[in-house]
ROLUM-707113 format. One record per residue (C-alpha): x, y negated, z negated; residue in one letter. Coordinates in steps of 0.05 Angstrom, whole numbers, padded with zeros to 5 digits. Each point is the difference from the previous one (the first is absolute). Layout:
# residues N
- px / py / pz / drenlum
- X / Y / Z / a
...
END
This chain:
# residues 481
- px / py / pz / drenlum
- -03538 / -00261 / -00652 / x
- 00038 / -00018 / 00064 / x
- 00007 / -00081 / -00027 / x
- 00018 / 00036 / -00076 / x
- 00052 / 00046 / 00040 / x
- 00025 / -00054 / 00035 / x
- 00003 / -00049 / -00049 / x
- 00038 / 00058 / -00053 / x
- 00048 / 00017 / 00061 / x
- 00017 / -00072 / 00003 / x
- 00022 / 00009 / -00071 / x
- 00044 / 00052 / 00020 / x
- 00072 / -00021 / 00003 / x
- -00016 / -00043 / -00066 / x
- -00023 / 00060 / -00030 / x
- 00062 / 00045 / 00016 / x
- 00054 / -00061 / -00017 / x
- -00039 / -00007 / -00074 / x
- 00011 / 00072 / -00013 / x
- 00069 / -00009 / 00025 / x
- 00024 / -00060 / -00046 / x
- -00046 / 00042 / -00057 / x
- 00043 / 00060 / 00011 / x
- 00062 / -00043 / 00000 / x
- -00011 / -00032 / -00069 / x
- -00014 / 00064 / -00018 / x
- 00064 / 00034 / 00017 / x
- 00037 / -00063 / -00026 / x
- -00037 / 00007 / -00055 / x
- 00027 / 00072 / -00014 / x
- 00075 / -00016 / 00024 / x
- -00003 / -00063 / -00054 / x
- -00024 / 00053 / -00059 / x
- 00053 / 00049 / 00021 / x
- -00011 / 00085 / 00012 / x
- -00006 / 00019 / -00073 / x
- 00048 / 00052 / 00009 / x
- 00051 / -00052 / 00014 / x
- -00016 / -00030 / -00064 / x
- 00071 / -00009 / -00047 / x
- 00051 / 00036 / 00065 / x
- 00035 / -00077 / -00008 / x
- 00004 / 00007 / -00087 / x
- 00032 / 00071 / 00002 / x
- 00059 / -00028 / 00061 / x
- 00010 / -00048 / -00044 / x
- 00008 / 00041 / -00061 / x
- 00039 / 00046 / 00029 / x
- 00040 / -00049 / 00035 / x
- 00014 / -00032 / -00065 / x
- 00016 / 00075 / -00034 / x
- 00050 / 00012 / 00055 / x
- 00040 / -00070 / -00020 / x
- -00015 / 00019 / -00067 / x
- 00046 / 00071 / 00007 / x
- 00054 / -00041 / 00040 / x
- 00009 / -00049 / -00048 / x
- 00005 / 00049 / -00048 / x
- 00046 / 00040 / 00026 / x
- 00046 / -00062 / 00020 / x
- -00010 / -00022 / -00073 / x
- 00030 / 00068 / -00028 / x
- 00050 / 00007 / 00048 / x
- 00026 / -00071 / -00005 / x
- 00000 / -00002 / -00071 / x
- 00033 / 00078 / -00002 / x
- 00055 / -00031 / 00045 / x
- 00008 / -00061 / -00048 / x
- 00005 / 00042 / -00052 / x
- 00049 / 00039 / 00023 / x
- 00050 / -00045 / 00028 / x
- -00008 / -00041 / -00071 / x
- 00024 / 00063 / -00030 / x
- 00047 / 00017 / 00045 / x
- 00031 / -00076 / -00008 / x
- -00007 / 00008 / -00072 / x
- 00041 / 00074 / -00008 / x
- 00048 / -00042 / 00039 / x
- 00008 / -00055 / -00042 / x
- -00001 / 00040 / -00066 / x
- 00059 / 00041 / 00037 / x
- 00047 / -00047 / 00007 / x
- -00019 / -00037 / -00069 / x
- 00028 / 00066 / -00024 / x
- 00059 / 00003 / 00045 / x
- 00012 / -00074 / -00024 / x
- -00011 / 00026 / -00072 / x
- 00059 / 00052 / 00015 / x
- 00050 / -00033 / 00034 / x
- 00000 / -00056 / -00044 / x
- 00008 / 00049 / -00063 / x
- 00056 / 00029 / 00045 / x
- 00018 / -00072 / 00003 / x
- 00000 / -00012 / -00081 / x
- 00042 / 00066 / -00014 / x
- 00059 / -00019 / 00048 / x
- 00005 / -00056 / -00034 / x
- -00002 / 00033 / -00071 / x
- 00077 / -00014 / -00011 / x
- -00005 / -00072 / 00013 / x
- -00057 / -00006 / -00051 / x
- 00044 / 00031 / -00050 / x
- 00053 / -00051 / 00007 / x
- -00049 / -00055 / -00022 / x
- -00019 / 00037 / -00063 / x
- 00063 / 00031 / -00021 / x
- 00018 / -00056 / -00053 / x
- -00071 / -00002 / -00035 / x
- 00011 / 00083 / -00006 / x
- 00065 / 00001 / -00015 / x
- -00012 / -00056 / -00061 / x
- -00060 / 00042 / -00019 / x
- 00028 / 00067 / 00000 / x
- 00078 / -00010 / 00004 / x
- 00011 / 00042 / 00062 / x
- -00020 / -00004 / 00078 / x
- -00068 / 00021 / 00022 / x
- -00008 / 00053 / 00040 / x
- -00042 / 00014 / 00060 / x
- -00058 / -00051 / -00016 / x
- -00067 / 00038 / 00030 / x
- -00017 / -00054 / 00043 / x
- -00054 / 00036 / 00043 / x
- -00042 / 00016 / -00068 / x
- -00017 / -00077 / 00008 / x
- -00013 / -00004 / 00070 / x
- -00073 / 00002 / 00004 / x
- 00005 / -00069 / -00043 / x
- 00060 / -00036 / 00031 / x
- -00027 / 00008 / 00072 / x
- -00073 / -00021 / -00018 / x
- 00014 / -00068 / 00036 / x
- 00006 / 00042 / 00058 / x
- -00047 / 00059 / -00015 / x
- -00058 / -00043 / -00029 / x
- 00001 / -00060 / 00050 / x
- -00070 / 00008 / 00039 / x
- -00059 / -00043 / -00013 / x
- -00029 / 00043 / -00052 / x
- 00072 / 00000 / -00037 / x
- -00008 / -00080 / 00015 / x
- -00060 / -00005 / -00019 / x
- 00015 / 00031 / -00069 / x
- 00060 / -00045 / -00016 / x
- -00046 / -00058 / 00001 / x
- -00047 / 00025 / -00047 / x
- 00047 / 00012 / -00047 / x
- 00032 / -00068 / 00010 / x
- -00074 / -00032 / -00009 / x
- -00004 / 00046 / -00067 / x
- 00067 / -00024 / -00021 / x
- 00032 / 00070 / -00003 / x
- 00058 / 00020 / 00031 / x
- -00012 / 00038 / 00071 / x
- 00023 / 00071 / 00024 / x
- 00034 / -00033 / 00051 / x
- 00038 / -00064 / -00020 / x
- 00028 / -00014 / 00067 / x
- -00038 / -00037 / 00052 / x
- 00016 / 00020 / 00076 / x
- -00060 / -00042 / 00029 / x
- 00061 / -00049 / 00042 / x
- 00045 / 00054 / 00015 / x
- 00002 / 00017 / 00074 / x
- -00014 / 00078 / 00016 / x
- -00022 / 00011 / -00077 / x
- -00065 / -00058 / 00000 / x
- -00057 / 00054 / 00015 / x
- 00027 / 00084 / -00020 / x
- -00065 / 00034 / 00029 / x
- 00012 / 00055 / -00061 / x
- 00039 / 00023 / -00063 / x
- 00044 / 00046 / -00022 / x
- 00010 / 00035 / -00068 / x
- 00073 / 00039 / -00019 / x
- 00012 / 00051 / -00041 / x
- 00073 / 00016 / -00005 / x
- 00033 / 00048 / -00045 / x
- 00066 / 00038 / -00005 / x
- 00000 / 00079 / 00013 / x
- 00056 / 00010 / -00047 / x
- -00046 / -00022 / -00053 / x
- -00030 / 00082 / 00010 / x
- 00021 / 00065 / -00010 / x
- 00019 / 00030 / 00064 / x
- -00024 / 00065 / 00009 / x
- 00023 / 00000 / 00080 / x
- 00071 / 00028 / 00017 / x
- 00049 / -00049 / -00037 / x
- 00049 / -00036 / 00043 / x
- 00057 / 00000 / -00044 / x
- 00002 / 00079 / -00023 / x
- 00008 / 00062 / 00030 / x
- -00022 / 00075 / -00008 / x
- -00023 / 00021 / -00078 / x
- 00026 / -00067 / -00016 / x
- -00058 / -00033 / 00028 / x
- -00052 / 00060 / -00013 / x
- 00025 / -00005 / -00073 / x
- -00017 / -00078 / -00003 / x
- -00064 / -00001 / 00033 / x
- -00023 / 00054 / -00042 / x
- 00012 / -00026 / -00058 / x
- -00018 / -00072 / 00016 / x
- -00078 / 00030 / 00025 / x
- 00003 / 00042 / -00065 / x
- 00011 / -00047 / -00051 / x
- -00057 / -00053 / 00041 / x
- -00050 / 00055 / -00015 / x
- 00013 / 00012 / -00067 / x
- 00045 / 00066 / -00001 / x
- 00038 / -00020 / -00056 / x
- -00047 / -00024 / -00049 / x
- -00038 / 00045 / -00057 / x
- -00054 / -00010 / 00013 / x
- -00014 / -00039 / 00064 / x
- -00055 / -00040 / 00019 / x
- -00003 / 00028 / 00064 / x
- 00000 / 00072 / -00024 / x
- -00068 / 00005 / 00023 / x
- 00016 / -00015 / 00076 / x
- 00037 / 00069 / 00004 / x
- -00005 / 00068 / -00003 / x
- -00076 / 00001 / 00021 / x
- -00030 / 00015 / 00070 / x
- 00013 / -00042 / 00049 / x
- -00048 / -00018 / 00065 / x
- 00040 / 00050 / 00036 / x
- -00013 / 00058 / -00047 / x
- 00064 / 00000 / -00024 / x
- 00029 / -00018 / -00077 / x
- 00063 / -00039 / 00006 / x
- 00045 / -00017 / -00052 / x
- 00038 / -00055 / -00013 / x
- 00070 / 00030 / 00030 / x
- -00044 / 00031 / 00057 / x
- -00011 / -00069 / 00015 / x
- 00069 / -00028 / -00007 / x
- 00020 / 00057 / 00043 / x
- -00050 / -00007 / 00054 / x
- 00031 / -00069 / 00005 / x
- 00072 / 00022 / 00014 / x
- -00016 / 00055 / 00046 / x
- -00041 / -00047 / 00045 / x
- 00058 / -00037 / 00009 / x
- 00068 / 00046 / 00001 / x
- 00032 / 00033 / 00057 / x
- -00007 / 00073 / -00024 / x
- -00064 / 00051 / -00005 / x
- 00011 / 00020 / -00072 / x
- -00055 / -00022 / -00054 / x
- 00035 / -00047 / -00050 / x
- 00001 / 00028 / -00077 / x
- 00008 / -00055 / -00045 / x
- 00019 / 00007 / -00076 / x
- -00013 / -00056 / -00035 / x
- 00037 / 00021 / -00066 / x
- 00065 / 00007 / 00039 / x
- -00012 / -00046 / 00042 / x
- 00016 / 00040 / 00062 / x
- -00025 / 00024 / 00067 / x
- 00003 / 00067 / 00038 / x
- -00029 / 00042 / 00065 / x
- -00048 / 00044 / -00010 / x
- -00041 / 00037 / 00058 / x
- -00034 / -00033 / 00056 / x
- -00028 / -00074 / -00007 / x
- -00048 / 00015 / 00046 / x
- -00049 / 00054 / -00037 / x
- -00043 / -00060 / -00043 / x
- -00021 / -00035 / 00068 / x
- -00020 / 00066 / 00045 / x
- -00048 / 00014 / -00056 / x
- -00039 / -00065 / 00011 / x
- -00062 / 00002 / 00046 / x
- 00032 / -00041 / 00052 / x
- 00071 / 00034 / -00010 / x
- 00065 / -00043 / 00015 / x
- 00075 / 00001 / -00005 / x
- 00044 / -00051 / -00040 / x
- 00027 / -00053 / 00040 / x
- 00067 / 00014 / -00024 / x
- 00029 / -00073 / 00022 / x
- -00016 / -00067 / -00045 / x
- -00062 / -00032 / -00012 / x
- -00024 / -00060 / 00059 / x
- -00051 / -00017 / -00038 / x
- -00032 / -00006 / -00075 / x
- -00071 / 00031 / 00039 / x
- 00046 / 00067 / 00010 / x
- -00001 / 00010 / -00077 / x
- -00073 / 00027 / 00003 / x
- 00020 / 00066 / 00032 / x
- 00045 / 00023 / -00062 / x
- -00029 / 00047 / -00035 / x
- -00033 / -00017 / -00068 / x
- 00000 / -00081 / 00022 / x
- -00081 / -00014 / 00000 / x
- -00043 / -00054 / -00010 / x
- 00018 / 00000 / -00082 / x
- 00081 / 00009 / 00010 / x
- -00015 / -00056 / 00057 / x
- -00031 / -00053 / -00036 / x
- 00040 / 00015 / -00072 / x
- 00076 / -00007 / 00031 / x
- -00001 / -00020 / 00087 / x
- -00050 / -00051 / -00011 / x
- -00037 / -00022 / -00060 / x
- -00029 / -00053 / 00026 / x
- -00035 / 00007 / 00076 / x
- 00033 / -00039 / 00043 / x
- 00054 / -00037 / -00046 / x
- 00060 / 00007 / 00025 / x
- 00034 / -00020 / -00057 / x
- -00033 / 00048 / -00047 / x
- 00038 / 00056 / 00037 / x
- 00048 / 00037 / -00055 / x
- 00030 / 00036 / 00065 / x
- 00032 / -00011 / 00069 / x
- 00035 / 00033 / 00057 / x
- 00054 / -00053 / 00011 / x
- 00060 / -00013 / -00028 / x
- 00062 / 00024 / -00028 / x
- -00027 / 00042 / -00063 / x
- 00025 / -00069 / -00049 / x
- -00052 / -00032 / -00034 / x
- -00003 / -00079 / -00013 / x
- -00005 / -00016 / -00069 / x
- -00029 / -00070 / 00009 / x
- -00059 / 00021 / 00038 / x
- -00009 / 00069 / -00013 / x
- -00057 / 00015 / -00052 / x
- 00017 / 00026 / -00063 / x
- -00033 / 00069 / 00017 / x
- 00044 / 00000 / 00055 / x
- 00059 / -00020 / -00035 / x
- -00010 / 00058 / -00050 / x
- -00013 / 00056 / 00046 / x
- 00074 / -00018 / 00030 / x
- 00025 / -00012 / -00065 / x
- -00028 / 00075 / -00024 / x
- 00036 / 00032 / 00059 / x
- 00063 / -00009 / -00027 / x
- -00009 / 00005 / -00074 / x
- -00064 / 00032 / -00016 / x
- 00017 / 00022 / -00066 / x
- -00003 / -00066 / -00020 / x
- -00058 / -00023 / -00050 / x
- -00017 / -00055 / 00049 / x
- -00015 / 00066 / 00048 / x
- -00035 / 00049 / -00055 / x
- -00047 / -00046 / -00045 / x
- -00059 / -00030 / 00038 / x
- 00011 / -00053 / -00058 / x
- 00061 / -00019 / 00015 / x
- -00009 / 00003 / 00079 / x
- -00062 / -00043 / -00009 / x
- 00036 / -00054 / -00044 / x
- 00043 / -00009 / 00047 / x
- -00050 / -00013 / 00050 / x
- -00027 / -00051 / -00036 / x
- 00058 / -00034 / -00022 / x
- 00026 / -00010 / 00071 / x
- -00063 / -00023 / 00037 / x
- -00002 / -00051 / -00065 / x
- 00074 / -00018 / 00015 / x
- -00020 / -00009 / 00070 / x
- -00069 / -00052 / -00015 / x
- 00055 / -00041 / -00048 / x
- 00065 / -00004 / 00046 / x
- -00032 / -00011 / 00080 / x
- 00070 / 00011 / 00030 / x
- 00038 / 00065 / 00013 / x
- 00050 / 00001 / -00064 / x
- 00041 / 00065 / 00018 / x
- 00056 / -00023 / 00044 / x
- 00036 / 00071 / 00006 / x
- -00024 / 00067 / -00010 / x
- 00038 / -00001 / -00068 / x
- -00038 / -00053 / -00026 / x
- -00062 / 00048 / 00001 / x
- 00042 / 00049 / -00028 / x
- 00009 / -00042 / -00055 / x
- -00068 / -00016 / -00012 / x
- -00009 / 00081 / -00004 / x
- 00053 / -00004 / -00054 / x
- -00020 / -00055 / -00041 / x
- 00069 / -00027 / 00012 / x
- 00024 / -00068 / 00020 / x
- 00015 / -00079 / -00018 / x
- -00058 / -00042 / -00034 / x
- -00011 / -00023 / 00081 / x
- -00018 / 00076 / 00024 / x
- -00073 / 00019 / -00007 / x
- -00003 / 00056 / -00046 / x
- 00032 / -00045 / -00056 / x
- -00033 / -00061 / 00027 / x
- -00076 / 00044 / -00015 / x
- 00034 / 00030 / -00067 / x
- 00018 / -00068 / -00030 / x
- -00076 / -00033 / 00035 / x
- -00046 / 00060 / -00039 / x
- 00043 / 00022 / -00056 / x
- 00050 / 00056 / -00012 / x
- -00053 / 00053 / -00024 / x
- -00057 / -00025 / 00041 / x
- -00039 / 00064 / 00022 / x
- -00005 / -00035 / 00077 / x
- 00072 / 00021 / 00016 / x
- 00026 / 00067 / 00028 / x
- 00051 / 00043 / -00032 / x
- 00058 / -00014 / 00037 / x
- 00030 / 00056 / 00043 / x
- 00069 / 00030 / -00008 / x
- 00030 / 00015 / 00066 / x
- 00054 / 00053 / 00004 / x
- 00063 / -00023 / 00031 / x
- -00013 / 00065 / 00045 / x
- -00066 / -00038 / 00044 / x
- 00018 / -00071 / -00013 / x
- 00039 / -00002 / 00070 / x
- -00069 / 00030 / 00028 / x
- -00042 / -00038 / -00031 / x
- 00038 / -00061 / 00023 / x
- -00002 / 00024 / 00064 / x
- -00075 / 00005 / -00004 / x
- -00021 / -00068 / -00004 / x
- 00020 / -00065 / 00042 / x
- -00028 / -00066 / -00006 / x
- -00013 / -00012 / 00074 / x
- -00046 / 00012 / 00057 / x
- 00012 / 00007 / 00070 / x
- -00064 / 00041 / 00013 / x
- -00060 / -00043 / -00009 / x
- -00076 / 00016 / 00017 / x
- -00028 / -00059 / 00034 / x
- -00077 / 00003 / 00016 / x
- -00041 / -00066 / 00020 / x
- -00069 / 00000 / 00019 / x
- -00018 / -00050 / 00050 / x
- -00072 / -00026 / -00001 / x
- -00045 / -00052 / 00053 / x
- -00063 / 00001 / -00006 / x
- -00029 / 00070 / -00011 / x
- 00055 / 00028 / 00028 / x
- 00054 / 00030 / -00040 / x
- 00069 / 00036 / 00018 / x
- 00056 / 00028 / -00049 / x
- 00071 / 00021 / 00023 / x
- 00022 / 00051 / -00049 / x
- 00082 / -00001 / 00003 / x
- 00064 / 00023 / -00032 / x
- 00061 / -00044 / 00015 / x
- 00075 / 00016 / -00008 / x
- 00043 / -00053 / -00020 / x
- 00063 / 00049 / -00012 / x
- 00060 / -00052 / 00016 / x
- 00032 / 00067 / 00013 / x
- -00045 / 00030 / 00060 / x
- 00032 / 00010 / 00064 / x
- -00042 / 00030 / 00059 / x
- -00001 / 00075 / 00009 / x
- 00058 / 00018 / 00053 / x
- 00012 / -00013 / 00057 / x
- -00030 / -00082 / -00019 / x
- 00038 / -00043 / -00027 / x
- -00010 / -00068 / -00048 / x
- -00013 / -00005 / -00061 / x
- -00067 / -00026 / -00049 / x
- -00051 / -00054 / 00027 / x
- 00000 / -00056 / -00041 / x
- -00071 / 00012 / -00008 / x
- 00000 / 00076 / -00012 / x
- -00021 / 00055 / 00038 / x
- -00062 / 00045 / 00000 / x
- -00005 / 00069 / -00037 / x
- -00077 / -00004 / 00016 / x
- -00053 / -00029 / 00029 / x
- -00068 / 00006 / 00008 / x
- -00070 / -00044 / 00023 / x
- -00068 / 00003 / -00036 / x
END
């Protein structure tokens, strides 16, 4: 026992350092295979490490491209604004230099026509003469050459690719330009006074809606309720125009048989019995929008006689500019009758819808035939109302073309000797007040300047300035959308 004791004892320290490496391996062992609740802790940092880059990139992404975005527009709205302010002052540009244009074409009119031509509407082609200008960016370019690989003639037939400052336009423009003169003027005229002017705006706005036809084809527009609850008539109407813009606080009466105006009561009872109640401005009209709070002018009065077509400028039968004289080379016929039947509307040209409508008809055909204003003075046009005049004026030159009895001509007028002065009076064959809008566009972007220009040559400044007319006209209105 003692030698086994001894002998085990001697096997001691071996013993112990065995179970030592043996407990060794075995925590090695363990650390190598990892505490299984440790399992994954290095997946899910990563993972959320990666989410977390994930959000910032994201947000980096959105707010980069949002600030891209945004300065692109931004750079775009300000390239498509001063395409249009390009647009404008070169129209400016083309009507200053109206007279000079004239002088170039005064032989060809006067050998076609045997007298001068007038004012030649020079802005109604500005949209195509400044196209080398207005059309000149690489999608404009880019057009041109297809249609000189399809052997057609282009939109644009000049090439600006080698001229310095005009090689790369980062937009375009488009112009529409049109005389104001060329509509009735329902505002306060410039060149009457008092029950003069009443009188002639009345009967202007009456004869445009049909007052002195039996029957009318706008009978149906009146006498019904209105959005307001009211039922206007057509003279409520006319009146409600005259009152918003005359000094006084009496309600306009109009009598369209005599063909006179009066006072009558208070202009102001029709608008305190709205919902919203209001006063009349009782000074002129700034702005075509200010026609909506007249009584009886809704939605249906709106789109018949302000503006037929949505947003046409030159659809407009109506303005607030001007002198109260109509242009008879640009002014519609519907226009030209309605000032016409102000003066004389006992006239058959004034009473028969037949006769008003041949008319019509016979002058936009006159117009699609002869493409350059052919009334030089106001009694030219008085002449064509006649059926008077040399084998050169119109009337005869349309009578002798379709025939003497052909049922496309008008019964010509008789005007007394009484309104002929009026009447002449009535109509000029120039404009000095011209609506000028151009829409700039770049990209998505797009900008229009909506403008009315003076070109008076006899402006001055309003005391106590002095001078006299820009050459390139001055600004009755102006306005960014």
């Amino acid at each position: 026992m003692t030698a086994r004791a001894n002998t085990l004892r001697g096997f001691g320290p071996l013993a112990r350092s065995g179970d030592s490496r043996s407990h060794a391996r075995r925590t090695r062992g363990r650390h190598a295979q990892g505490d299984p609740r440790e399992k994954g802790i290095a997946l899910i940092i990563a993972i959320t490490a990666v989410t977390i880059l994930a959000v910032l990139l994201a947000d980096l992404h959105e707010t980069t491209g949002a600030a891209f975005a945004t300065s692109a527009q931004e750079r775009d709205s300000l390239r498509a604004e001063y395409m249009a302010k390009s647009g404008l002052n070169l129209t400016r540009l083309l009507v200053a230099n109206e007279p000079a244009i004239r002088q170039v074409v005064l032989p060809i009119y006067q050998a076609m026509v045997g007298r001068p031509p007038p004012q030649l509407p020079i802005w109604t082609y500005a949209d195509l003469l400044l196209r080398p200008f207005c059309r000149n960016d690489r999608a404009g370019r880019a057009a041109r050459q297809r249609a000189e690989d399809d052997g057609e003639p282009p939109e644009v037939p000049f090439d600006f690719g080698s001229t310095q400052g005009l090689d790369n336009t980062p937009g375009r423009c488009e112009i529409v330009a049109l005389a104001e003169n060329a509509k009735i003027n329902v505002n306060q005229p410039l060149n009457l006074t008092g029950d003069d002017a009443r009188r002639s705006v009345a009967m202007q706005v009456f004869a445009m809606v049909g007052g002195y036809q039996q029957p009318s084809p706008f009978d149906p527009l009146f006498g019904r309720q209105d959005a307001d609850g009211q039922f206007s008539s057509r003279q409520d109407i006319v009146s409600g125009m005259i009152d918003w813009w005359d000094g006084d606080t009496d309600q306009t009466t109009f009598d369209p048989g005599a063909g006179t105006v009066a006072n009558q009561g208070s202009e102001d009872n029709p608008y305190r019995r709205f919902d919203d109640p209001y006063d009349p401005k009782n000074a002129p009209f700034d702005s075509l929008e200010e026609l909506r709070l007249l009584r009886g002018v809704g939605d249906d009065f709106w789109a018949t006689f302000i503006e037929p077509r949505q947003d046409d400028p030159e659809a407009r039968a109506v303005t607030i500019y001007g002198s109260g004289s109509v242009n008879p080379n640009e002014a519609p016929p519907e226009v030209l009758l309605a000032r016409v039947c102000s003066i004389i509307p006992q006239q058959t040209l004034c009473t028969n819808p037949a006769e008003a409508a041949k008319f019509i008809q016979l002058t936009n055909t006159a117009r699609s035939i002869i493409q350059v204003p052919f009334f030089t003075r106001s009694g030219d046009f008085l002449n064509f109302l006649e059926g008077r005049g040399g084998s050169r004026d119109l009337y005869p030159m349309l009578r002798g073309f379709l025939g003497e009895d052909n049922p496309l001509l008008f019964t010509p007028v008789t005007i007394p000797q009484t309104a002929r002065a009026e009447l002449d009076r009535s109509f000029v064959t120039a404009a000095r007040i011209l609506t000028i809008r151009v829409t700039g566009s770049s990209g998505r972007a797009r900008v229009r300047l909506n403008t009315v220009m003076n070109f008076h040559d006899r402006w001055t400044p309003p005391p106590p300035n002095g001078g006299s007319m820009p050459g390139l006209g001055i600004f009755h209105y102006y306005r960014v959308d």
